[in-house]
C-alpha positions in Angstrom: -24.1 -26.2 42.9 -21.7 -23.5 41.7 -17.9 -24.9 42.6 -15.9 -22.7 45.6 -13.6 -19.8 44.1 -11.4 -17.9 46.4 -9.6 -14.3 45.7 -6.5 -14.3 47.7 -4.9 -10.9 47.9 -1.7 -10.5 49.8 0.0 -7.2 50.5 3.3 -6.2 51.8 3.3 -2.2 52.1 5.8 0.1 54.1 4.0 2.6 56.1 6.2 5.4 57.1 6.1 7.0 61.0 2.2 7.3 61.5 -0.9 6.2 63.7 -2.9 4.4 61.5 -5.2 3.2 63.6 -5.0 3.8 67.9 -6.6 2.2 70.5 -8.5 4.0 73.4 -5.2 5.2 75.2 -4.3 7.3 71.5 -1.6 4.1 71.0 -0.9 2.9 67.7 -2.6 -0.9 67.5 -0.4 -3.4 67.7 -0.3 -7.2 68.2 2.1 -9.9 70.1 2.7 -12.4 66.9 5.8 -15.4 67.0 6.8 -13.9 70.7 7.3 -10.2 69.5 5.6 -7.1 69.3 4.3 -6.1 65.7 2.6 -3.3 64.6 -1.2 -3.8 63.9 -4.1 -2.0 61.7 -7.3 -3.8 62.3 -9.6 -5.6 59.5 -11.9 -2.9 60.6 -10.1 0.2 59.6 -9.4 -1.2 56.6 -12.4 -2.0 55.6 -14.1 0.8 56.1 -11.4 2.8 53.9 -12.2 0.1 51.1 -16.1 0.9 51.5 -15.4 4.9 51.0 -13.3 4.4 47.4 -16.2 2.0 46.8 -18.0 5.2 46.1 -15.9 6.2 43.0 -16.8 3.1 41.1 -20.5 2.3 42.2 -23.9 4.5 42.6 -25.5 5.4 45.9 -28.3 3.0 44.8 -25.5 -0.1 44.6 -23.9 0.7 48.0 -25.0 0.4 51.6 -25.1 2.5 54.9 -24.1 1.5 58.4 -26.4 4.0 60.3 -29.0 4.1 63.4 -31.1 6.0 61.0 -32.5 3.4 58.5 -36.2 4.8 59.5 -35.0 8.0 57.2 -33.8 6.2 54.4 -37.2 4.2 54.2 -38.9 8.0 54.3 -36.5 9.2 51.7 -37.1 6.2 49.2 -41.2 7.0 49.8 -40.6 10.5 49.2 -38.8 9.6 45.5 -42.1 7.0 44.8 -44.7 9.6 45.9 -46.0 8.4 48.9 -49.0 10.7 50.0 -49.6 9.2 53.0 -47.8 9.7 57.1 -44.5 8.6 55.6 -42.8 8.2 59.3 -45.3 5.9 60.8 -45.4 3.9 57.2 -41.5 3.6 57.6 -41.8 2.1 60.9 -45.0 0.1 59.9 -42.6 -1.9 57.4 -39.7 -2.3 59.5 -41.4 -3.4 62.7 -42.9 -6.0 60.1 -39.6 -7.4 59.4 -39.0 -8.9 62.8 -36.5 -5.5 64.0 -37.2 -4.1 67.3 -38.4 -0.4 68.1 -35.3 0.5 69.5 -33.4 -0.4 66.2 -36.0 2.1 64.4 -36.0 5.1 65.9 -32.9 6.4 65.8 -32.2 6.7 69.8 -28.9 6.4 71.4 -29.3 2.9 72.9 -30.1 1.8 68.3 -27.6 -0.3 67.2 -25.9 0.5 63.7 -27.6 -1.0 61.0 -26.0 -1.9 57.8 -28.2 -1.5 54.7 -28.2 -0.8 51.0 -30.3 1.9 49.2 -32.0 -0.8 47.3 -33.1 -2.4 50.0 -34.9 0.4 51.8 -36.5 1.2 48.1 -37.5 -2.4 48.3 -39.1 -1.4 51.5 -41.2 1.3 50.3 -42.4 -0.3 46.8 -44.0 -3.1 49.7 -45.2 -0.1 51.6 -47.1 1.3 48.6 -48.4 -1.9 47.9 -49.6 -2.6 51.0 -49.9 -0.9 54.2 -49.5 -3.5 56.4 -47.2 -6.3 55.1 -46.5 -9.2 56.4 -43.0 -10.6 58.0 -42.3 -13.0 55.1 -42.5 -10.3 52.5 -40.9 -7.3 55.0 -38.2 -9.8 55.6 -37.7 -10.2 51.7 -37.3 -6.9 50.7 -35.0 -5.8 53.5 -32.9 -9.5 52.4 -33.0 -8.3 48.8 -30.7 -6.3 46.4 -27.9 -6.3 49.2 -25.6 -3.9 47.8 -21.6 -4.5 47.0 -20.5 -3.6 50.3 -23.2 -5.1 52.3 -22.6 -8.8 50.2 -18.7 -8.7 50.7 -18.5 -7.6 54.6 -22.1 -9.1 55.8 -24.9 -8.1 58.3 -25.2 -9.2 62.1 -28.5 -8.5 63.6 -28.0 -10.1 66.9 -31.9 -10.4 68.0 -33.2 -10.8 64.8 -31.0 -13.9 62.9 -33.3 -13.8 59.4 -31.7 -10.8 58.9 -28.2 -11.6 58.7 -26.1 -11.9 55.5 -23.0 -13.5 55.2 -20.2 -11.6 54.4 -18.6 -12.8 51.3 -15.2 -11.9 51.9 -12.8 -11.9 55.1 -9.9 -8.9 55.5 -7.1 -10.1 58.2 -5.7 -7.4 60.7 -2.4 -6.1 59.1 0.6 -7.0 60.8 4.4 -5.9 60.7 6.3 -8.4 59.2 9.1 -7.5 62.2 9.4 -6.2 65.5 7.9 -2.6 66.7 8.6 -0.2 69.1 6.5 2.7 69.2 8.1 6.0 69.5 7.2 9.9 70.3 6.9 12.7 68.8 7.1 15.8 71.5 5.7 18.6 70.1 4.7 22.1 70.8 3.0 25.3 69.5 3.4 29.4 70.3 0.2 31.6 70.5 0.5 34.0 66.9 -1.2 36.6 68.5 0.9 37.0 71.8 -0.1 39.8 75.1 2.3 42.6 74.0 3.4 42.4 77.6 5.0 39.1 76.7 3.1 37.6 79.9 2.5 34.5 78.2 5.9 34.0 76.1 6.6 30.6 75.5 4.7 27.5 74.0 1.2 28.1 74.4 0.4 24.0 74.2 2.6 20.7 74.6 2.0 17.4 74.1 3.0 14.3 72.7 1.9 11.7 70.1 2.7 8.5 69.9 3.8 6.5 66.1 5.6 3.7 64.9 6.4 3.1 61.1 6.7 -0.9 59.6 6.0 -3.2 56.7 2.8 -4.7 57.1 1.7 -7.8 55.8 -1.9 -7.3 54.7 -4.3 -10.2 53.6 -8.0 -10.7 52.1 -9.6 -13.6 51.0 -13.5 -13.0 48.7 -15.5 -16.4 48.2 -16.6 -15.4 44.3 -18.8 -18.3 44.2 -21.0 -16.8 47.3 -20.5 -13.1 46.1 -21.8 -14.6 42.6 -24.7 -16.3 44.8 -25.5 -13.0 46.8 -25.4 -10.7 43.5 -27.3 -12.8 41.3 -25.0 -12.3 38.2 -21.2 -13.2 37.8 -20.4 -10.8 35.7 -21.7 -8.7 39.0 -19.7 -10.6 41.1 -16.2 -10.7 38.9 -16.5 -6.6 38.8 -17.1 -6.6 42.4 -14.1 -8.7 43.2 -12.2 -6.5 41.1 -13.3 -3.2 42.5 -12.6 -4.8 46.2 -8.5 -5.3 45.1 -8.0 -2.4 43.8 -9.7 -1.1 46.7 -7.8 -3.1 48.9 -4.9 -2.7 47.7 -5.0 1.6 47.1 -7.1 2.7 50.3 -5.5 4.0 53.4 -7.0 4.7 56.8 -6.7 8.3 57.6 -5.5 8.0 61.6 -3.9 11.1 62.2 -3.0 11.2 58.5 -2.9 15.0 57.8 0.0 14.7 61.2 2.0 12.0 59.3 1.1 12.4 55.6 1.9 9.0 55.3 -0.5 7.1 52.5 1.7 4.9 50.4 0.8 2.2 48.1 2.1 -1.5 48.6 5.8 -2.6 47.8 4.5 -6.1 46.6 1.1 -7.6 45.7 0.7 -11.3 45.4 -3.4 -12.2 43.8 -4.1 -16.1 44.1 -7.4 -17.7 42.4 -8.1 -20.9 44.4 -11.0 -23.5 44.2 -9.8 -25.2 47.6 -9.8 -22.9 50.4 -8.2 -19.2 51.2 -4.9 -19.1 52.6 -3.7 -16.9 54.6 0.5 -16.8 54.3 1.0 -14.7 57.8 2.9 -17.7 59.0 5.6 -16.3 56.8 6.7 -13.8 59.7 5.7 -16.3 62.8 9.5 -15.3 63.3 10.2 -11.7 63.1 12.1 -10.0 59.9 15.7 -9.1 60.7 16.4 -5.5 58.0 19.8 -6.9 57.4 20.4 -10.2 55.7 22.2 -11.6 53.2 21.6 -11.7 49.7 20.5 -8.1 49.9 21.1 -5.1 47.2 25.0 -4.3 47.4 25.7 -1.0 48.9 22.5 -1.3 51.0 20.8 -2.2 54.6 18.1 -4.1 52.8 15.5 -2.8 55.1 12.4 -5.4 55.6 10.9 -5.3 52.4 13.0 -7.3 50.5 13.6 -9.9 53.0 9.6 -10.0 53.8 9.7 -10.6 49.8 12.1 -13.4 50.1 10.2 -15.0 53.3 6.6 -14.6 51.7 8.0 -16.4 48.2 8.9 -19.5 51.2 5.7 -19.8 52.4 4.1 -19.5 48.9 5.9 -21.9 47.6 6.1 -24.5 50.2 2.2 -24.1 51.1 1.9 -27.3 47.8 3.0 -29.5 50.2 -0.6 -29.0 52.1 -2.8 -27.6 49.2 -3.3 -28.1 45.1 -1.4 -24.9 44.0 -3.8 -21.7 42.5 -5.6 -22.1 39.6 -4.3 -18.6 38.5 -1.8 -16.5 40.4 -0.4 -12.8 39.5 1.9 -9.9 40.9 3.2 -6.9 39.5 6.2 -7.0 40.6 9.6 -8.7 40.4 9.3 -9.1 44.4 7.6 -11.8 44.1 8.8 -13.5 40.8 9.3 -16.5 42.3 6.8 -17.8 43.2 5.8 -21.0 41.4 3.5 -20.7 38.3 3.1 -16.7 39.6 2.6 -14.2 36.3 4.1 -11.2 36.3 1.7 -8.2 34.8 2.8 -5.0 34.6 0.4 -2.7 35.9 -2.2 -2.8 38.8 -5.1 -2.4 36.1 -3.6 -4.9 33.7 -4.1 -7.4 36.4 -7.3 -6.7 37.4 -8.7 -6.7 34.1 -7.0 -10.5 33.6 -8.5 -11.1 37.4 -12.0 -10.1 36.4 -11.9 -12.0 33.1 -10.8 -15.2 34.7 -13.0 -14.7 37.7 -16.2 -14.3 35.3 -15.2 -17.6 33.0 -14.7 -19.8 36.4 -17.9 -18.9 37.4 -19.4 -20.3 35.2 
């Protein structure tokens, strides 16, 4: 039995005024966290950002799709073997073998979003060449097999059919402010560039408002390596994939009303902990909100909340060896976060990954 390995990634980035990610009324998201209101950007969001720049470093054929149309992609992958035969009823031949219900297969309104890799619905049709009616056992394998990098980290649900499910190998925390919020408005309105020349409609030609807050969030992920390693058959698999997911992670953005606010920014201060206990989250850092001016700040400055979310995450670090066996390896790139007990310091974001994937890989072993 392999022995547990934990990534810890944790994140403090300033996002300037924006809406990230809004809830149904157009709000910003935001949380109640220590008795105040704090900005909030859901683990979903995020995580969907971290699938798309997934695409820069990993083929179609390594990757999965969270679609209602999974009956195509079975067609497609017969098409590319040179199926002959009614690829549309084969497709739903092999699917309805592996336990899925109609409604998932074709594609209707009422289908749920499945999440799939390209390898598995090639899986799919290699069975369906091989035999035309397949059993449940061997449907179920293929569509279990070759899961993809995305589809191994975040899992699969499939609420009426439980052989189906995989278990996500990594967790992603909503992101929090590390202070108080208060949203604010942006009133704003827009003239008509090709006015009546009788002036009849002078004046704005639309109003409205949109709401925004701006904060430093405190962002956190955990990825069990020893399951990824487990799910992807191959560590050296798994260490790249951890290492693609963090710098993922830690350089994707949501893009909520981005082209209003323009506001992607990359992380103040980024804190990686290898672990063989358990993953620990460090949010209890800002149970009590950040106050922007404290002492001990730069002189000549309001020190704003990055520094003294610095300070406070260091705290929490540090005293979490009272509880825990401290990481096996930790590393930031910053002097933020120099304090931190037996942290190294590594100079760029790629330097670190690299040492991150090489230890990753040997404790796999």
């Amino acid at each position: 039995m392999m022995n547990r390995l934990y990534i810890d990634v944790h994140i403090l980035q300033t996002v300037p005024p924006s809406c990230v990610n809004r809830d149904d009324t157009g709000s910003p998201k935001s949380a109640i966290y220590g008795g105040a209101v704090r900005a909030r950007v859901s683990s979903q969001a995020w995580k969907k950002a971290v699938r798309d720049m997934f695409r820069s470093s990993y083929a179609d054929m390594d990757m999965g799709v969270r679609t209602k149309r999974i009956k195509a992609m079975v067609i497609d992958e017969l098409a590319k073997l040179g199926f002959s035969g009614d690829a549309e009823n084969a497709a739903k031949t092999v699917l309805l073998a592996t336990g899925l219900e109609e409604k998932s297969i074709n594609a209707g309104k009422d289908a749920p979003l499945f999440f799939m890799s390209q390898a598995q619905a090639n899986e799919l049709a290699k069975l369906i060449m091989e035999d035309a009616n397949p059993d449940k056992k061997s449907a179920q394998k293929a569509i279990n097999s070759s899961p993809g990098i995305d589809v191994a980290l975040f899992g699969r649900m499939v609420a009426d059919q439980a052989n189906l499910n995989i278990d996500a190998s990594c967790q992603v925390a909503h992101a929090i402010s590390t202070h108080k919020v208060l949203n604010e408005y942006d009133y704003f309105t827009a003239v008509d560039d090709l006015p009546d020349e009788d002036k009849t409609d002078a004046g704005a030609a639309m109003i409205g408002t949109v709401e925004y807050n701006s904060s430093t969030l405190y962002r956190y992920a955990t990825v069990a390596a020893h399951e990824l390693c487990c799910q992807l058959g191959n560590k050296s698999m798994a260490a790249r994939a951890v290492r693609v997911f963090i710098d993922a992670f830690a350089r994707s953005m949501p893009t909520g009303k981005i082209n209003t606010f323009a506001n992607r920014t990359l992380p103040d201060a980024l804190y990686v902990a290898i672990r063989g206990n358990q993953p620990l989250n460090l949010a209890g850092a800002f149970e009590r909100p950040i106050m922007a001016n404290v002492s001990g700040n730069v002189s000549g400055y309001d020190s704003g909340y990055v520094e003294p979310s610095a300070m406070a995450l260091v705290k929490s670090a540090n005293e979490a060896v009272k509880w825990i066996s401290k990481p096996l390896y930790s590393f930031t790139i910053n002097e933020l976060l120099k304090d931190i007990a037996g942290v190294e310091i590594i100079d760029t974001l790629d330097g670190l990954l690299s040492r991150l994937e090489t230890e990753v890989e040997g404790a796999l072993e």
